[in-house]
N, C-alpha and C positions, 0 to 999 in steps of 0.2 A: 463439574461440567467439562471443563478441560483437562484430557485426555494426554498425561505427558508418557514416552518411552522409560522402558522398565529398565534402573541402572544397577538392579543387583547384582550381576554379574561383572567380571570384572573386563569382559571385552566390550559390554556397553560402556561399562565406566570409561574404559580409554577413548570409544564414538564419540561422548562426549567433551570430551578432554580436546579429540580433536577437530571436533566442532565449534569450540570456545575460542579456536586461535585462527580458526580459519578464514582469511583474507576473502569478504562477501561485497554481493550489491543486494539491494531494497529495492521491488519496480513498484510494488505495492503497499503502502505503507500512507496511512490519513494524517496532517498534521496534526486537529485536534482529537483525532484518535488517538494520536501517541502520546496522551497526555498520561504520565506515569501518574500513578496514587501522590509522588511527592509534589509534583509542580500543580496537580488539578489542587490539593489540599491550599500548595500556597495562595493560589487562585483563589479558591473558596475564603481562605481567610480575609483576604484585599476588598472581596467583595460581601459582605456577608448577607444582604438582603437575599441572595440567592438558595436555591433549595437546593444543592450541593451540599452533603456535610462535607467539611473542612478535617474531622476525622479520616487520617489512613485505612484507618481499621472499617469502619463504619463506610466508606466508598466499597470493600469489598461487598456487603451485598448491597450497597446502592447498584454496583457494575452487574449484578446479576440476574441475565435474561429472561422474560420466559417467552419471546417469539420475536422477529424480525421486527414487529409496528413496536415492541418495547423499546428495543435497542436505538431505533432512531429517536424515542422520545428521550432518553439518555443523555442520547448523544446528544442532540439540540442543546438539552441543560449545561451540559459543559461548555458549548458553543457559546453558550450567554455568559459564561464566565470572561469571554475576552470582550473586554469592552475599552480599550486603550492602547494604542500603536507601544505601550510597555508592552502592557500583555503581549501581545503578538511577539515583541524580539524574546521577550524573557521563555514561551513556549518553544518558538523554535530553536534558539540556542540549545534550550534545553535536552528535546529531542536530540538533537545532533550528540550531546555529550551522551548520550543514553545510546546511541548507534555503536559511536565510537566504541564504546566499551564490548559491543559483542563483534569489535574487527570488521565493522562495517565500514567501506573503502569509497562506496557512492549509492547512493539514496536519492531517486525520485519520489518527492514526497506531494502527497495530492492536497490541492489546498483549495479551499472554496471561499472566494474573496467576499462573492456577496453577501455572508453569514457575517461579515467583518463592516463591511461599507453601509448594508444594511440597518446596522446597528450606529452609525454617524461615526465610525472612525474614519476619517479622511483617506481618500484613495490614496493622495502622493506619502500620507504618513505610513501606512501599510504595505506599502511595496518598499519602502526604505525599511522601515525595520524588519522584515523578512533578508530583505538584500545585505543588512549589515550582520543580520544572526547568521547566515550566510558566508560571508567573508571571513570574521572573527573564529566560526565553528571551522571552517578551513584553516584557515592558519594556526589555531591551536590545537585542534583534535585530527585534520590531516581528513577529515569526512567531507567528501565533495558532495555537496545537495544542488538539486535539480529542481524545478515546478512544474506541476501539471495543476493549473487551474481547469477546476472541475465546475460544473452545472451540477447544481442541487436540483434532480429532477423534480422534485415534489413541491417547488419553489414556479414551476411552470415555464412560460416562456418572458417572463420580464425580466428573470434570474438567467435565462441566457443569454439577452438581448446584452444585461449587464456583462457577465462573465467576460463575451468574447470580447465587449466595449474594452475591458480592463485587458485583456490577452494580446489585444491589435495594438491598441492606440501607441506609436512609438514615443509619448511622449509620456508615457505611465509602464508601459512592459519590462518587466524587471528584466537585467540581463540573464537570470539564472533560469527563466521561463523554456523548458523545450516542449510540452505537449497540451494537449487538452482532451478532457474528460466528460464523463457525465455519470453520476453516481446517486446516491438517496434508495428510496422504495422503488424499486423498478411494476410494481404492481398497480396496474391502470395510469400509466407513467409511459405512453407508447413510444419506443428508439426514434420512428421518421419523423415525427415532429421537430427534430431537433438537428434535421437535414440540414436549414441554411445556416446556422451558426457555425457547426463545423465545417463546412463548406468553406465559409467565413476564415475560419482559424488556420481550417491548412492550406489556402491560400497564402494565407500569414507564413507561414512556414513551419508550425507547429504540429506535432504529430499526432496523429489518431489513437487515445487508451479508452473506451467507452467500458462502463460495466455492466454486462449484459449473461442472463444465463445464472443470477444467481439464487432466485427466486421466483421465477419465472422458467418456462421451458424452451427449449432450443429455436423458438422461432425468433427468438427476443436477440438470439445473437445472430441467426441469421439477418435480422435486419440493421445489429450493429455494423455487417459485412459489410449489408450492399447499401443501405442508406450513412452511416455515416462514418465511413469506408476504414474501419478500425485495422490497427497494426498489430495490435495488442487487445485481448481481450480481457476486462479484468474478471476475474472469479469464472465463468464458464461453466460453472458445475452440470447445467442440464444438457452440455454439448454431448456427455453419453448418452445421452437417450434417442440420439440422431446418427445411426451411424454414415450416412451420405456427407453429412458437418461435420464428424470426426476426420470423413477423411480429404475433405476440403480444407481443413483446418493443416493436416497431414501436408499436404500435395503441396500450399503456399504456406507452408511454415510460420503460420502466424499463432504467435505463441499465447498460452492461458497464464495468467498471472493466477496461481491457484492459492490459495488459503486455507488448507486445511481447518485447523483450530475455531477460525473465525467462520466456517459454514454450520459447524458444529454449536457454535456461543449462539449462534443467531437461529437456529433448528433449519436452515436451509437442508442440512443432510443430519440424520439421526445418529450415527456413532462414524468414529474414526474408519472402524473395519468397512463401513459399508460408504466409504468415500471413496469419487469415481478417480481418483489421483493415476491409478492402476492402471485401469479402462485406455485414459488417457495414453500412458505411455506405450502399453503395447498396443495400439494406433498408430503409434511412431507422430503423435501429436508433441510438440516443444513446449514444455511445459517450466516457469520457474514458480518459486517458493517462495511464500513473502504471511509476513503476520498481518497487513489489514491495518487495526483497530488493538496494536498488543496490550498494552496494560489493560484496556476496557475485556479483554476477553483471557485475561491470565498467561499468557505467552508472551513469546519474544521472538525472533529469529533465528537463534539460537533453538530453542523447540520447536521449532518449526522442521528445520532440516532433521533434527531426532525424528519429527514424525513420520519425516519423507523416508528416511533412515528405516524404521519400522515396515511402513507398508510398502516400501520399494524393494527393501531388502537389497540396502545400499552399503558398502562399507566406506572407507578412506576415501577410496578412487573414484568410486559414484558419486560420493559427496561431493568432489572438489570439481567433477564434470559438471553436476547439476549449478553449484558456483560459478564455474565459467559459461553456462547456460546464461545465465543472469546478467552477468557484461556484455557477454556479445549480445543478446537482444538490446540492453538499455540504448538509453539513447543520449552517453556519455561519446564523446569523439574518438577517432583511433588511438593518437597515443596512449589516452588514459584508460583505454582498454587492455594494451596491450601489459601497460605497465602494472594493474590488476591481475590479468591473468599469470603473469611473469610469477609474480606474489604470489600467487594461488598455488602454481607449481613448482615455486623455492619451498615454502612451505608442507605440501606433499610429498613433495622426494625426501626433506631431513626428517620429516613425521616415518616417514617407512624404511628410512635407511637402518640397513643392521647397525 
């Protein structure tokens, strides 16, 4: 199902080469999505009552889709797998080390607390071991993470009331916390309903990523716009089908957090070729790149940019814009932007120097 760039050639071979070292951000990336085969298996083992197998091998086709409503019942399953403020540090750390490794420099990772509190782990022990996997994955791996608690739409409105309860409250809000969300099955899951919470949040001072457009068709993100005044749109896909929202999106620079791979896992869009990534840019739409759900859908960040690579018809220097595409939207501070991009372009000029 997953669609990787062809490295026979020995000019891909070196794309790749230099896509393996190249200094990246994550805007789109699920925490329990990023659960690798290795950490879901330890999980699975810790817990065994769970329908998880604990086999590597045998997750490979438990992870395999066959429509959107699949994927989320999946996904849940692995969600049941955390059920102790362990679980929680021992996944995010883990993640982080899994970042680190493909040169990822900062990572907003979406995390949905109510899937966690839900299940009786204690809010204040939740937001500390996040906070501490957090600090430790920084100081040892050098990967700065960020939160976007998200609203599990299909959780309705007592899972938002919760969310933004846990996003506001200054006596619970992690320091690592800068946006809020809203993600799940977007299908009979209406954006305005979810008006006063984000209202809520970015009074907080939290930033607008809603996911909107990816299963549904362009009006779904126009209402992310005007009802829950997004910054960032995650996934976007139906925004081709709109060209007046292409170029609204154009005009106020608000960028698509696109996924290739993962629109594909989920049959949002039927093959690589026929994804609107394209569409998008010559729009002059700001577009970055990001895996979603990687392990669950056979990719990484690292193929991701290969695939941008592919259908962009990107070399070195495209890649490392579309990278610095990714910083300058995040919603990391200046210096640590700029010290990212520095990276990006030490690394590009010694990659292409004769």
């Amino acid at each position: 199902m997953t669609e990787h760039l062809d490295a026979s050639a020995a000019p891909l071979r070196d794309l790749h080469a230099f896509i393996a070292g190249l200094p990246k951000a994550e805007l789109h990336v699920h925490h329990v999505g990023s659960a690798s085969p290795r950490i879901v298996s330890e999980l699975a083992s810790r817990h065994p009552d769970s329908k998880v197998p604990s086999d590597p091998e045998a997750l490979v086709d438990f992870f395999t889709f066959t429509d959107f409503a699949h994927f989320i019942d999946v996904y849940l399953s692995v969600v049941d797998l955390i059920r102790t403020p362990e679980d929680v540090r021992l996944l995010t750390y883990e993640i982080a080390r899994d970042l680190a490794r493909q040169q990822v420099r900062y990572a907003e990772l979406t995390i949905t607390p109510w899937s966690s509190t839900r299940r009786n782990i204690d809010e204040r022990a939740f937001m500390d071991a996040i906070e501490d996997a957090r600090k430790s994955a920084e100081a040892e791996f050098g990967t700065v993470l960020r939160w976007c608690f998200d609203i599990p739409g299909e959780a309705g409105l007592e899972a938002a009331e919760e969310t933004v309860r846990l996003a506001t409250d200054d006596r619970l809000r992690p320091e690592g916390l800068v946006s809020f969300g809203l993600g799940g099955p977007e299908i009979g899951v209406e954006r305005p309903q979810f008006k006063p919470y984000f209202d809520r949040a970015i009074a907080a001072g939290l930033r607008s990523v809603p996911h909107a457009g990816e299963t549904t068709g362009p009006q779904t993100v126009w209402d992310a716009l005007t009802d829950l005044r997004a910054e960032r749109i995650g996934h976007g896909t139906s925004s081709a089908q709109d060209p007046k929202l292409l170029a609204h999106l154009a005009e106020h620079r608000i960028p698509l957090e696109v996924c290739p791979t993962s629109n594909i896992a989920t049959r949002a869009v039927r093959t690589l070729d026929e994804h609107p990534i394209k569409e998008f840019v010559q729009a002059g739409v700001v577009i970055t790149v990001n895996s979603d759900d990687p392990p669950m859908f056979g990719t990484d960040l690292n193929n991701e940019y290969a695939v941008a690579a592919r259908l962009l018809n990107l070399h070195e220097q495209g890649l490392a814009e579309l990278a610095k595409t990714a910083v300058d939207v995040s919603f990391l501070d200046e210096p640590g932007k700029a010290r990212i991009r520095q990276e990006i372009d030490s690394y590009t000029a010694s990659w292409l120097a004769p």
